[in-house]
N, C-alpha and C positions, 0 to 999 in steps of 0.2 A: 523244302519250302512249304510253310506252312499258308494254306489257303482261308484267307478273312473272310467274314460273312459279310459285315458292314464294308464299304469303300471308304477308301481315305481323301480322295480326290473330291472337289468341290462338285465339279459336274457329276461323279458317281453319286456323291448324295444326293445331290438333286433328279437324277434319274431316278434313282431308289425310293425318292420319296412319292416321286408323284407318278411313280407305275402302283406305288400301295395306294394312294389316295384314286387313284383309277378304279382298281378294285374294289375297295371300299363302296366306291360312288357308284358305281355300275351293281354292287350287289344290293345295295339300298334304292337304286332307279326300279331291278328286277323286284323286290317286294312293294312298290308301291310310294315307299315313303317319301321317293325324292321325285318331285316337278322340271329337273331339269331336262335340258333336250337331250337325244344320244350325242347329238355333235358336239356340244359343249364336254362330254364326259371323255370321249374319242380323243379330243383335241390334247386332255393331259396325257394319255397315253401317247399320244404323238410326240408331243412334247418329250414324253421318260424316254421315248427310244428314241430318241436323235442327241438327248444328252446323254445317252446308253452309249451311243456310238463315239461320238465326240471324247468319251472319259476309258475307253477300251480302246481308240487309236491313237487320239492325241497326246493321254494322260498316261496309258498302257498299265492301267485298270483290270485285276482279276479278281476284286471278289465277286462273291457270288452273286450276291444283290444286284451285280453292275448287271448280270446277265438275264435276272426277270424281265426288267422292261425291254429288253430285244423281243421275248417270244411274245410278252403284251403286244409291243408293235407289230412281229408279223402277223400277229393275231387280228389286229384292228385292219393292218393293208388288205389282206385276206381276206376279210369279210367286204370291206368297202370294193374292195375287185368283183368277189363274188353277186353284191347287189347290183352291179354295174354289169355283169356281162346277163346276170340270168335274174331280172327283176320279176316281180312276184304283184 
Protein backbone atom coordinates (compact mmCIF):
# COMPACT_ATOMS: atom_id res chain seq x y z
CA UNK A 1 0.00 0.00 0.00
CA UNK A 2 1.34 2.87 -1.00
CA UNK A 3 1.19 5.86 1.63
CA UNK A 4 -0.12 9.63 0.04
CA UNK A 5 1.15 12.85 1.29
CA UNK A 6 -1.91 14.98 0.40
CA UNK A 7 -5.49 13.36 1.84
CA UNK A 8 -8.17 12.75 -0.39
CA UNK A 9 -10.97 13.21 2.01
CA UNK A 10 -12.68 16.71 2.36
CA UNK A 11 -12.16 17.05 6.14
CA UNK A 12 -8.29 15.80 5.47
CA UNK A 13 -7.93 18.72 3.37
CA UNK A 14 -9.26 20.97 5.44
CA UNK A 15 -7.16 19.66 8.44
CA UNK A 16 -4.06 19.91 6.21
CA UNK A 17 -4.84 23.10 5.30
CA UNK A 18 -5.40 25.06 8.27
CA UNK A 19 -2.69 23.17 10.60
CA UNK A 20 -0.14 24.89 7.51
CA UNK A 21 -2.02 28.17 7.84
CA UNK A 22 -1.53 27.66 11.80
CA UNK A 23 2.01 27.48 11.19
CA UNK A 24 2.48 29.98 8.90
CA UNK A 25 0.45 32.36 11.22
CA UNK A 26 2.22 31.64 14.30
CA UNK A 27 5.74 31.92 12.65
CA UNK A 28 4.72 35.33 11.13
CA UNK A 29 3.01 36.31 14.97
CA UNK A 30 6.82 35.04 16.36
CA UNK A 31 8.60 37.65 13.93
CA UNK A 32 6.55 40.50 14.55
CA UNK A 33 4.78 40.93 11.54
CA UNK A 34 1.27 39.72 12.39
CA UNK A 35 -1.07 41.78 15.19
CA UNK A 36 -3.21 38.95 15.68
CA UNK A 37 -4.08 37.40 19.18
CA UNK A 38 -2.57 33.87 20.05
CA UNK A 39 -6.19 32.80 20.54
CA UNK A 40 -7.32 33.68 17.23
CA UNK A 41 -4.23 31.62 15.76
CA UNK A 42 -4.64 28.46 18.33
CA UNK A 43 -8.23 28.36 17.37
CA UNK A 44 -7.15 27.11 13.49
CA UNK A 45 -5.11 24.79 14.99
CA UNK A 46 -7.83 23.52 16.88
CA UNK A 47 -9.88 23.53 14.29
CA UNK A 48 -6.99 21.26 11.91
CA UNK A 49 -7.04 18.62 14.79
CA UNK A 50 -10.59 18.05 15.27
CA UNK A 51 -10.86 17.79 11.41
CA UNK A 52 -7.61 15.65 11.73
CA UNK A 53 -9.52 13.47 13.93
CA UNK A 54 -12.95 13.51 12.19
CA UNK A 55 -11.16 12.43 8.55
CA UNK A 56 -8.73 9.63 10.45
CA UNK A 57 -11.93 8.02 12.03
CA UNK A 58 -14.88 8.76 10.20
CA UNK A 59 -13.14 9.00 6.80
CA UNK A 60 -10.21 6.45 7.73
CA UNK A 61 -7.65 8.88 6.42
CA UNK A 62 -3.85 7.89 6.23
CA UNK A 63 -1.97 10.33 4.56
CA UNK A 64 0.46 11.86 6.11
CA UNK A 65 -0.76 15.37 6.12
CA UNK A 66 -3.96 14.11 7.89
CA UNK A 67 -1.34 13.33 10.84
CA UNK A 68 0.47 17.08 11.28
CA UNK A 69 -2.51 18.63 12.59
CA UNK A 70 -2.98 15.88 15.42
CA UNK A 71 0.59 16.74 16.81
CA UNK A 72 -0.28 20.68 16.04
CA UNK A 73 -3.21 19.93 18.28
CA UNK A 74 -1.48 18.21 21.11
CA UNK A 75 0.82 20.64 20.86
CA UNK A 76 -1.62 23.76 21.24
CA UNK A 77 -3.83 21.45 24.34
CA UNK A 78 -0.36 21.03 25.78
CA UNK A 79 0.65 24.29 26.09
CA UNK A 80 -2.97 25.68 27.08
CA UNK A 81 -2.87 22.85 30.12
CA UNK A 82 0.48 23.84 30.76
CA UNK A 83 -0.49 27.73 31.25
CA UNK A 84 -3.28 26.76 33.16
CA UNK A 85 -1.72 24.50 35.79
CA UNK A 86 1.73 26.60 36.14
CA UNK A 87 0.92 30.28 35.05
CA UNK A 88 3.79 32.56 34.93
Amino acid sequence: MKTKLWPQSRSGRWSAGLSIAFIVLIMLKMMGALPLPTFAVAALGLAGFIAGIAAIVGRKERAILVFLPILVGLLIISWTVAEIVYPH
